[in-house]
N, C-alpha and C positions, 0 to 999 in steps of 0.2 A: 504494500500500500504506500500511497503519498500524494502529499497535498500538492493539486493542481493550482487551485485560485484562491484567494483572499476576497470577499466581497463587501463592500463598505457604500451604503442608503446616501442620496443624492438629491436633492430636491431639487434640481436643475441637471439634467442629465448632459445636455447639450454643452452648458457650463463647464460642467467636471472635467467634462470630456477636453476641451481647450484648454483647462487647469493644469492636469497633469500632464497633456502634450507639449504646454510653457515649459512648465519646470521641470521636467521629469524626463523628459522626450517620449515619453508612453503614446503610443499607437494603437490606432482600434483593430482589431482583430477580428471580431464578430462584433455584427452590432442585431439584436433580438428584440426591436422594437420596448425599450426600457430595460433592455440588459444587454450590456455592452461588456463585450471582454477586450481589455488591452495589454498589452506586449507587458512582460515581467510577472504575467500571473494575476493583474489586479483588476477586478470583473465590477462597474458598477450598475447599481439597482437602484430603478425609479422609486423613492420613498413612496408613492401610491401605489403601486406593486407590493412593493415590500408589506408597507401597515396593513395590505387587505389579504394577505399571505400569512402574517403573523396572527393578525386579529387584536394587535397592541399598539397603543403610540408608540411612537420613534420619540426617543431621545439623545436625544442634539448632542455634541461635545460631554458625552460621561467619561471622558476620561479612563476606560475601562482597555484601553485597547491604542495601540499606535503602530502607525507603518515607518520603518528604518528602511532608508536610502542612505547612500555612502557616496560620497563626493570629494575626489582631491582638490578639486580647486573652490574650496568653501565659503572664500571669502568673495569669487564672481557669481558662485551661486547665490549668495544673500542679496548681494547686490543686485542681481535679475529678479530676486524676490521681491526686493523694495523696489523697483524700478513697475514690473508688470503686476502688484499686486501692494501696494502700497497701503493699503486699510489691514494689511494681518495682523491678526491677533496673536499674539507671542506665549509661549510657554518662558522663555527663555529666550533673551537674545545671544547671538555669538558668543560661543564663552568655551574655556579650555580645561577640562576638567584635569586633576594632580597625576594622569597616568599619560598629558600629552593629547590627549583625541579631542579638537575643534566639534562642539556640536551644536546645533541651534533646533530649537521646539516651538511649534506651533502649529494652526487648526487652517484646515483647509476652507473652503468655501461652506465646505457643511458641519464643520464642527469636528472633523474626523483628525485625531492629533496624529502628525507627523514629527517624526526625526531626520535631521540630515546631519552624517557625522564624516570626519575623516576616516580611511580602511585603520584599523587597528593595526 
């Protein structure tokens, strides 16, 4: 067994979809009329799909969960960050933790917490 995809609820599918192509370079792969799968595994789901699926509200940025990207050049990525996305919401700005590894935290479009760090 092994994990094919990651899936993380969108309220803008279209949105997302531009989001993670910015920063990310992720490409669509399949796209399933509210479920789109793109390059590296990561599959998103129209939150009205999703909540009529679960039968529960969606809750926004709970913090329960995060997607790690790894980027050597982390201070052009920040910079692309604040340059195409200038309203984010920060966990944490750029910051060098005591083992040496660059990482920066914050919430996507939908609340879905991301990391991007130096390769260890």
């Amino acid at each position: 067994m092994r994990l094919r995809n990651v899936l993380i609820v969108t309220k803008d599918i279209d949105a997302a979809k531009e989001y993670y192509n910015d920063l990310f370079g992720l490409n669509v792969l399949l796209d399933n009329d509210g479920n789109m799968i793109l390059t590296e595994g990561l599959v998103l789901q129209d939150e009205k799909i999703w909540k009529q699926f679960l039968g529960k509200e969606i809750i926004h940025e709970n913090n329960s969960s995060e997607l790690y990207f790894e980027e050597n050049d982390i201070e052009a990525f920040v910079e692309k960050l604040e340059k195409l996305y200038p309203d984010t919401k920060y966990v944490n700005k750029l910051m060098s933790h005591s083992w040496g590894q660059k990482v920066v935290r914050f919430y996507d479009l939908d609340g879905n917490l991301i990391e991007v760090g130096t390769p260890m």
